[in-house]
C-alpha positions in Angstrom: -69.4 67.5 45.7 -71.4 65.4 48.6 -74.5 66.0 46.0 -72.5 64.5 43.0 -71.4 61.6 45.1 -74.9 60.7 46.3 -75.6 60.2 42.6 -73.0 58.5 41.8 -73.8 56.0 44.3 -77.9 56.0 42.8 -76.4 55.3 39.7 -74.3 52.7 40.9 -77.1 50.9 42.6 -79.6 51.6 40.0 -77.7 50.1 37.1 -77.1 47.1 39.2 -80.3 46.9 40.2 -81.6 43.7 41.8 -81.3 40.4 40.2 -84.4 39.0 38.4 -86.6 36.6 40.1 -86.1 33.0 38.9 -88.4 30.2 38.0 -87.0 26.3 36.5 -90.5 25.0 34.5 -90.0 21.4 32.8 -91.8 20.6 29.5 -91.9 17.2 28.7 -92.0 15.8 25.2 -93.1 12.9 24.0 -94.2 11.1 20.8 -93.8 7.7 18.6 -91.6 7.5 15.6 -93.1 6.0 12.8 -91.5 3.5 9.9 -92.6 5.5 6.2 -95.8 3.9 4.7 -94.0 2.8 1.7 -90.3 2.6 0.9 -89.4 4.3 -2.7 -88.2 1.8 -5.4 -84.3 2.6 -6.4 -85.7 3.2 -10.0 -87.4 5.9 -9.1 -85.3 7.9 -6.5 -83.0 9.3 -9.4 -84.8 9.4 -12.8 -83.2 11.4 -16.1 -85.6 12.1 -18.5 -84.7 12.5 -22.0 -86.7 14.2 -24.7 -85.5 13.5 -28.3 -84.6 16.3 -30.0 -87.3 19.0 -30.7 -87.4 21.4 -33.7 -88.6 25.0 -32.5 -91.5 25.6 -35.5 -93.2 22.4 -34.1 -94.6 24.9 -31.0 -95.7 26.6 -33.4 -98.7 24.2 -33.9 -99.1 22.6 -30.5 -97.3 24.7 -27.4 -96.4 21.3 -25.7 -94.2 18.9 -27.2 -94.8 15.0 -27.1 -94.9 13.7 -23.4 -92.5 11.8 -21.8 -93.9 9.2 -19.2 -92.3 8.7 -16.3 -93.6 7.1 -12.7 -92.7 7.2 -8.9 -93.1 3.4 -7.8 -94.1 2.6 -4.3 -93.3 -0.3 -2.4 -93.9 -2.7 0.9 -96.9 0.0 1.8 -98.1 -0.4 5.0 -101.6 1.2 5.4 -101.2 1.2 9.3 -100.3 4.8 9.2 -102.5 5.9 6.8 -103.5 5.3 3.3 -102.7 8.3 1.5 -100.5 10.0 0.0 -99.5 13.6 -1.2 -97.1 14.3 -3.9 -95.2 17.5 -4.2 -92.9 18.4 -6.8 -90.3 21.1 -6.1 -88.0 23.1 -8.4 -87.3 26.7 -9.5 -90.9 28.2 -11.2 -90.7 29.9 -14.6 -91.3 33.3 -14.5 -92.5 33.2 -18.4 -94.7 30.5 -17.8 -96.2 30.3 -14.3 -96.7 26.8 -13.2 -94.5 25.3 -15.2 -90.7 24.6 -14.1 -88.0 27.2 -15.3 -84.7 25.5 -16.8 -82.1 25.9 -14.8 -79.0 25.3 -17.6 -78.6 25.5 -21.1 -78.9 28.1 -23.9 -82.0 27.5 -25.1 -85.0 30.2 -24.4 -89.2 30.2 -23.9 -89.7 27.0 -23.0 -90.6 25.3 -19.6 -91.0 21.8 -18.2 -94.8 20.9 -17.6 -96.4 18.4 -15.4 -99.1 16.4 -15.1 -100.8 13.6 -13.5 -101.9 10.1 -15.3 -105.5 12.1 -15.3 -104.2 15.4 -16.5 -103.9 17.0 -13.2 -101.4 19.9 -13.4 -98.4 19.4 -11.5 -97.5 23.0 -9.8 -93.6 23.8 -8.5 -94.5 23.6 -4.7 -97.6 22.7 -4.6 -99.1 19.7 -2.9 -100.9 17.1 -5.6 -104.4 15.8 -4.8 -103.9 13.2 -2.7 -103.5 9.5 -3.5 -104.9 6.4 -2.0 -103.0 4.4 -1.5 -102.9 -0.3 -1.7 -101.3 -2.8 0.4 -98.1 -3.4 -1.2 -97.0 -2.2 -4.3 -98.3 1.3 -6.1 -97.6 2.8 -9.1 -97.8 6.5 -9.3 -97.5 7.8 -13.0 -97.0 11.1 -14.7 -96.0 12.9 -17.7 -93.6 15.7 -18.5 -93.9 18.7 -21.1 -91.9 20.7 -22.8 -94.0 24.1 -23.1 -93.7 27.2 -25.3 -96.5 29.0 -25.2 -95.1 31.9 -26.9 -93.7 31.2 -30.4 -91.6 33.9 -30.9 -89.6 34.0 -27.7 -88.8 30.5 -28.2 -84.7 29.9 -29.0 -83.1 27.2 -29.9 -80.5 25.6 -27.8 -80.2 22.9 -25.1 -82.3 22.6 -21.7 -82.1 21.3 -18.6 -83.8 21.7 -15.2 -84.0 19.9 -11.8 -87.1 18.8 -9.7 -87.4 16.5 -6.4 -90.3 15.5 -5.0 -91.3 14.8 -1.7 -94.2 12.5 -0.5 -96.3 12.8 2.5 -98.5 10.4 4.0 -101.6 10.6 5.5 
């Protein structure tokens, strides 16, 4: 019984143990916050683009339909911070056509949204763009937008439409 108390007590003191030694360390942070190179014109924050109706045997010559133009405009750039800037376009991938933009509503089936650049660089969901340089002032950045069906015989008819934002980064 005396043996069974003695470790009871170990126990005791051993799950207690002794409290951890201590140390306070500061870690200072510091940094500038910086006004945005350029300020995005109104007319571009929110943009709808509409493609006229599209008739299904016309991928069947030419897997991308007639582009739509559309631009991101740029204004009151400062090139104190820097003087580019890197475009990314963000929205949900198709999985039919890889680097293209999925549509996110409608009934319609085998087509995508594709993007490109004023000089035919592909536009990939998530992926940063080659960077622009950017001018004092005002900028005009300008692309074009795709329907795609590369595959002619998946393609349904219906309507289509899907989301993308963009984000820019300066440099």
């Amino acid at each position: 019984m005396k043996t069974n108390a003695v470790i009871s007590a170990l126990i005791t003191v051993l799950a207690c143990g002794q409290y951890p030694a201590r140390a306070s360390v500061d870690i200072n942070y510091r940094g500038t916050l910086v006004a945005d190179a350029c300020q995005l014109s109104t007319d571009s924050a929110e943009q709808t683009i509409e493609f006229p109706d599209i008739s299904v045997s016309a991928f069947k010559r030419n897997p991308r339909s007639a582009p739509k133009k559309f631009a991101l405009t740029l204004l009151e750039c400062d090139l104190t911070a820097g003087n580019l800037v890197n475009v990314t376009f963000n929205g949900q991938e198709s999985r039919e056509q890889p680097g293209t933009f999925a549509m996110t509503e409608g009934n319609s089936e085998g087509v995508a949204i594709a993007l490109e650049s004023e000089d035919g660089e592909a536009v990939k969901p998530s992926v940063a763009m080659r960077p622009n340089t950017l001018v004092q002032g005002r900028n005009v950045l300008s692309f074009r937008a795709y329907i795609q069906g590369n595959d002619y015989a998946a393609i349904k008819e219906g309507q289509f439409s899907s989301s993308v934002n963009f984000v820019l980064e300066y440099e």
